[in-house]
N, C-alpha and C positions, 0 to 999 in steps of 0.2 A: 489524523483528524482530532484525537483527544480523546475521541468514544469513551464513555464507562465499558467495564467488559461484558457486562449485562445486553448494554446497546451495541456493543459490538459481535456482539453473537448473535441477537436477532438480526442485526445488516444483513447477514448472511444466509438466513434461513433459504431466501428465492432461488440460492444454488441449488440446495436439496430439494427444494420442491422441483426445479426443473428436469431435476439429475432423476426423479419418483415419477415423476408425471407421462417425460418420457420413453422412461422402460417399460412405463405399468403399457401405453396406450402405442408409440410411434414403432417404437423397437421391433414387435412382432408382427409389423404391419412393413415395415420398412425395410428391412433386414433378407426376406424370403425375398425382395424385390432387386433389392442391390447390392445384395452379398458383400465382398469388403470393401463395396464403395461406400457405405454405410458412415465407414472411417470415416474418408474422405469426405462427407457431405460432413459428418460429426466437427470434423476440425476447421472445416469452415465456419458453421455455424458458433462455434467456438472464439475466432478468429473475431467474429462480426458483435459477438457478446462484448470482446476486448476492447473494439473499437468504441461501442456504446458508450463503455464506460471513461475508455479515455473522453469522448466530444465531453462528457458532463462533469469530469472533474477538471477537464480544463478550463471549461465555462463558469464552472462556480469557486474554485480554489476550495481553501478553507470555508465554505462557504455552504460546500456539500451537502447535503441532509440525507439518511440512509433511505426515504422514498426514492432519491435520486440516482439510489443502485439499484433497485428493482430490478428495472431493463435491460440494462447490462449481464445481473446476474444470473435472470432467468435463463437469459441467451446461453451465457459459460456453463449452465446447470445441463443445458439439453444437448450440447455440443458432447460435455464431457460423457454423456450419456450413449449419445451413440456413436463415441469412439470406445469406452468399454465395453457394452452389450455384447456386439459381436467380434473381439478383441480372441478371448479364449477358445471360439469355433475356426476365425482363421490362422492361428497359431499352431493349433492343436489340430488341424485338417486333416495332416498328412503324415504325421506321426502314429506310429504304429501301437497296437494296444497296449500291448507287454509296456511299451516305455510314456504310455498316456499319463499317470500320476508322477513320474518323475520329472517331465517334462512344464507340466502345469505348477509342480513346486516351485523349479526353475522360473517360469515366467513370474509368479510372484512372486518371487525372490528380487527379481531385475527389476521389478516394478518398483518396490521398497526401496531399491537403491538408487536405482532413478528420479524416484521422487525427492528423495536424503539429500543427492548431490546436487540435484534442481534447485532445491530451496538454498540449499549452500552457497550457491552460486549467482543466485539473484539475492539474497544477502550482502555477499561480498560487492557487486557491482551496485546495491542502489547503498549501501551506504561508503563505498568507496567515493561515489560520485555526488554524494551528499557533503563528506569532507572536502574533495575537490575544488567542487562549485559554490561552498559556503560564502566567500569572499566576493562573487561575482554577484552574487543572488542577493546578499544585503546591499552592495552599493547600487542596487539596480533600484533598492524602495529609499536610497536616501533621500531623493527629493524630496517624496512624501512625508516623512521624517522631517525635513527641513521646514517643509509647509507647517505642519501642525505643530511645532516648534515656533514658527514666528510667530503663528495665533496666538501661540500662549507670549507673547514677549519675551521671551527668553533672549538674552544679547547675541549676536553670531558667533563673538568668542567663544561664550558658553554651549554653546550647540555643535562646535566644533570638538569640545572635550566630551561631548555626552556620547555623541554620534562615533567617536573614538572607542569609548568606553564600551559601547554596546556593541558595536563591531567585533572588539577583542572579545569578550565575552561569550558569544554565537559563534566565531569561528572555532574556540576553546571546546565549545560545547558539542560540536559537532565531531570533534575528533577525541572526544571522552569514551574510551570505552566503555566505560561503568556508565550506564545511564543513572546512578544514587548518587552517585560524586558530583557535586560541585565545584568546578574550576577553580582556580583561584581568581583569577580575573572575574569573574562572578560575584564571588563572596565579595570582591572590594566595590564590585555595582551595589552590591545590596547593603553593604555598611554604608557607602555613601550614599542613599535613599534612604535610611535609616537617618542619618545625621541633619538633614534635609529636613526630613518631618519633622525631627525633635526641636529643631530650629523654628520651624515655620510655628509649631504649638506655643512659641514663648513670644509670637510676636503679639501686638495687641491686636483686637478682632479689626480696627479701621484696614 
């Protein structure tokens, strides 16, 4: 969405308040009651936080505002909450004492790399799929593009090279590793914007 990183770290804050709120209140109230189904309620409510969030970024696109994750978050915050609370009581139930500290290493060990290879892997799959669908997803807003283009009178010849131009460009972009790099096909969008202006500055003001 563009966030500064400032604003992008408060978005976030209603995770931890839900993930704080409840261990401090739900967890020990909840937990003596349904032992490790505690999980199970945890990763539904978890589950139902995801979905929040997906109804309002699909409703709003770019359009998002971080009030608009609150709900979602809090939901993710209290899921993730009591699926860890009593995470290390059922793991560690029936394990015996002599091997209690090695075994609890163990579990956060697996956690750490669980969590490593999670993010690894929903990396690899949304910007795989971001490369992919690059192509599919601009010519889906070209009409739009075309509209706002004949408002402005632009000839359709012309609209045909820009809409080219900007195509190449975005799908370049997408498959940039380097997010600092500038494609080439970019830099030649932006000399010819460049050239554009300089041009339009020499006409006379009628």
């Amino acid at each position: 969405l563009g966030y500064e990183v400032i604003k992008a770290a408060l978005t976030g804050i209603p995770t931890a308040i839900g993930i704080s709120v409840t261990m401090a209140v739900f967890s020990q109230k909840l937990i003596p009651k349904l032992g490790r189904y505690t999980m199970t309620l945890g990763t539904l409510v978890m589950a139902a936080g995801l979905w929040v969030l997906y109804l309002f970024i699909h409703a709003n696109g770019l359009d998002t505002t971080p009030w608009q994750f609150i709900p979602g978050l809090l939901l993710v915050g209290m899921g993730m909450a009591l699926i860890m609370s009593p995470m290390f009581s059922v793991v560690l139930n029936d394990v015996d004492h002599k091997h209690a500290g090695s075994a609890s290493g163990i579990l956060s060990a697996v956690q750490q790399l669980g969590g490593a290879i999670g993010t690894a892997l929903i990396g690899v799959v949304f910007f795989g799929q971001l490369t992919a669908a690059a192509s599919v997803s601009f010519d889906a807003v070209v009409p739009q593009i075309r509209d706002d283009l004949t408002a402005a009178h632009v000839p359709a010849e012309t609209q045909d090279q820009i809409i080219s131009a900007a195509k190449n460009c975005f799908v370049d972009r997408t498959k940039e590793k380097d997010s600092t790099k500038t494609p080439d096909s970019c830099k030649k969008l932006e000399d010819q914007q460049a050239s554009s202006d300089q041009a339009l500055t020499q006409l006379p003001p009628e």
